[in-house]
C-alpha angles and dihedrals in degrees: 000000000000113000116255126249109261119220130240114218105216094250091055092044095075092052086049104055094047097051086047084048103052080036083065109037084068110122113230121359129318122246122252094255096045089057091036092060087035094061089048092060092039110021116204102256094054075055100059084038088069093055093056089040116127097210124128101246118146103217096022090131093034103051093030096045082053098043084050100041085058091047093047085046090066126079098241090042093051095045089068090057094096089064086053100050085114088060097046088051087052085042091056088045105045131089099237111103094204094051088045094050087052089047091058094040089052092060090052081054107049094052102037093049107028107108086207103068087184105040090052081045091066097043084070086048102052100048095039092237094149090081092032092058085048090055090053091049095048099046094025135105135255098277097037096050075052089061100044089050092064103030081055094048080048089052089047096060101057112079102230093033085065098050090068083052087043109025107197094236088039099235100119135158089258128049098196088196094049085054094049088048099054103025115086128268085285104047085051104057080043089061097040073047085063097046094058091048088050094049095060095049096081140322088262089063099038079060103048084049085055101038093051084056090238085136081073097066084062089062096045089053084052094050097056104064096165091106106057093193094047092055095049086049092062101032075049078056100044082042095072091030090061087054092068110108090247105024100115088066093062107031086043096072100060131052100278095108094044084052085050096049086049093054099053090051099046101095090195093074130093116266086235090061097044093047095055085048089057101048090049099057084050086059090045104053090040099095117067084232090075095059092059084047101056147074111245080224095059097050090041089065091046083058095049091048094055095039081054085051100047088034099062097038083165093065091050143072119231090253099063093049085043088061095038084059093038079055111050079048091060086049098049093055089091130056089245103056105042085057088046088055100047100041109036106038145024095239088100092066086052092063100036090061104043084049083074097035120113088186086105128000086209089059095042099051095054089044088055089053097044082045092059095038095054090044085055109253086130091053133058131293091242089057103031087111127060137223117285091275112048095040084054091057086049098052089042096051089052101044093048080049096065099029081058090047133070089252091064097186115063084227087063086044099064101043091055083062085054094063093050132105106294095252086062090039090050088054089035082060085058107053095046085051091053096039105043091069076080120073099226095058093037091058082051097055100036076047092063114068095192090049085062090026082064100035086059105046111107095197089047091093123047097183118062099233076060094050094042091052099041082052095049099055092044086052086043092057094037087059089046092055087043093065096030128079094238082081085073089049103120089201087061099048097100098050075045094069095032091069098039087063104046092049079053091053091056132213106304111028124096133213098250099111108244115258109223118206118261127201112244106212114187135157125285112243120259121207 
């Protein structure tokens, strides 16, 4: 049996609100002991007794929901929880604002301290607040929709917890579908807010999700493209979704990519739409995984959406050929997909040359990424290089680059992005670290004094994402002469040890010899 509310008699009811509110004003959270003494002087049930308390008192829920949340946050005041699971219930289901946020964070509470995962389990069970917290998300503002998104999660990771989101024989208490279908453009992209979040707790989860078809409402969100905002809320959505490790095996065998490659191609739609597509196909094809999940065709017309893209600059903003880049960059990441994108499309040209473009330093820049993803510096060493073909195109596309530019050599090429601004460098660094692993760059590079003359200059970065990146690629081209026979070269031994130095030297120190202090001994003075 649940205890009773206790009630306040008006003359107790002004001592009580200023201890709860010097109780809440603590900063932190209060230790075991503190809440412990505090619940001896104001038991819990007086507590409750305030908040249903007719008096006429300006700040009670205020003052008493705060006193209570930082009761509930500590490890004593959540393990009573159990013996309150009546009150949360009335807290989920009531008007105030104040009473309804506790209520939530009480749940949160009671999952995330209890040292009992089942028995608080069951509290959920047993007073029906699953649908209840639903409710909340769905009609509820901004903050509490916050609350219920992780009290739910926290529900989600524990085993039996998921099973009242995911019933085994999938007749639950709540059809999330059935919500989406019937709740209003928001609650619907807070629900779609709540799949993403459940995706990421396990695989199990990420199956149930798949298996209820709620993958589906995703997909509805993406059709209807009347309401711009509404479509770039859920693509915002799919956005983080795509960013969990096995996601594309999942999300790869709906419609969801066909949707995507739709909406790059649809002209109609906002750059800012267009852009986040595109970024999310690139998620979704980064992972090996994805290329043993797909159609060719499918991936085929994602090319062709981003060549169109890259192809026809005039007809589009500097955001949306920033993402195209930022996307054949996520592609390139694999294997797979590098040699997708050098072999099977033209979409690699397109990144080579604006590498080397000073037309826009946005554009640039992405292209310079994409540039050292797809020559391998994201993968490992063992598979940095890719298979005859598609290394030939790459050589080739390089080495047509330079001999259609006013560098005319590719060695020439690189070291004009060295002397670039750092953000360029940074990315510069990139793309030598990724292409020396081949001969022919790395006789480019090793051909160009000033490129190693830069890459081994210790004073030449000031920030230490520029230091790390102009070390690794020194270090880079030091390993590739290690294993090739231009190491034996007479004419190279003094870049040799150049280099070999300066990997010695590390990231971050400079070639000023360090001063060390001296003590200075003279003569005391006489008078």
């Amino acid at each position: 049996m649940e205890p009773a509310v206790a009630a306040v008699a008006p003359g107790e009811l002004g001592a009580m609100l200023r201890a709860a509110a010097d109780f809440a004003s603590y900063p932190g959270v209060h230790g075991e002991d503190t809440v412990r003494q505090f619940l001896e002087q104001f038991p819990l049930p007086r507590l409750f007794g305030a908040l249903q308390s007719d008096a006429d008192v300006p700040g009670v829920d205020e003052t008493v929901t705060e006193c209570l949340d930082k009761v509930f946050a500590s490890r004593y005041g959540a393990s009573l929880l159990p013996s309150y699971g009546a009150f949360i219930q009335a807290g989920l289901l009531t008007d105030s604002k104040n009473i309804r946020k506790l209520a939530c964070k009480s749940v949160c509470h009671l999952l995330d301290k209890a040292e009992d995962s089942s028995a608080a389990v069951e509290t959920v069970v047993q007073h029906n607040l699953y649908p209840l917290l639903i409710n909340c998300l769905v009609e509820g503002d901004e903050e509490i929709s916050a609350i219920v998104l992780n009290a739910i999660k926290r529900l989600a990771e524990i085993p039996k917890g998921s099973d009242i989101i995911f019933p085994p024989d999938g007749q639950g208490p709540v059809q999330l579908d059935k919500v989406a279908a019937q709740s209003s453009s928001m609650a619907r992209i807070r629900i779609l807010s709540l799949i993403a979040k459940l995706f990421t707790v396990s695989s199990y989860t990420a199956t149930a999700i798949r298996d209820s078809n709620l993958l589906s409402i995703f997909e509805e969100e993406i059709k209807d493209r009347k309401d711009m905002l509404k479509t770039l809320s859920a693509l915002e959505v799919l956005y983080e979704l795509v960013e969990h490790p096995h996601s594309n095996i999942f999300l790869l065998k709906t419609n969801l990519l066909e949707l995507i490659i739709d909406v790059i191609n649809d002209s109609s739609a906002d750059s800012v739409i267009r852009s986040r597509a595109a970024l999310i196909s690139g998620r979704l094809l980064s992972s090996a995984d994805a290329f043993t999940a797909i159609d060719q065709s499918c991936v085929t017309n994602l090319l062709l959406a981003i060549d169109n893209i890259l192809k026809m600059e005039e007809s589009h903003n500097a955001d949306e050929i920033e993402s195209a880049l930022e996307t054949l960059g996520l592609i390139g990441t694999t294997t797979q997909g590098a040699h997708l994108l050098l072999t099977s499309s033209n979409v690699a040209r397109h990144v080579v040359e604006s590498s080397f473009d000073r037309q826009g330093v946005g554009r640039q820049l992405a292209a310079l990424h994409a540039f050292g993803s797809i020559c391998g510096v994201d993968r490992q060493e063992d598979q940095m290089k890719l298979d005859g073909q598609a290394e030939e195109y790459l050589k080739r596309l390089v080495y047509t680059t330079a001999a259609d530019s006013p560098k005319l050599t590719p060695s020439a090429l690189l070291l004009s992005i060295l002397q670039q601004d750092p953000d360029i460098r940074i990315a510069g660094y990139r793309v030598i670290s990724g292409l020396v692993v081949r001969e022919w760059c790395l006789r480019e590079v090793c051909s160009n004094s000033d490129i190693i003359r830069l890459v081994t200059d210790p004073t030449m970065e000031t920030t230490k994402l520029g230091m790390e990146a102009r070390y690794d690629c020194c270090v880079a081209i030091n390993k590739a002469l290690s294993s090739s026979h231009l190491l034996h070269e007479a004419s190279l031994s003094e870049l040799i040890g150049k280099l070999s130095d300066a990997v010695a030297r590390g990231p971050y120190l400079s070639d000023r010899k360090r001063v060390e202090a001296r003590p200075v001994v003279v003569t005391a003075e006489r008078f």
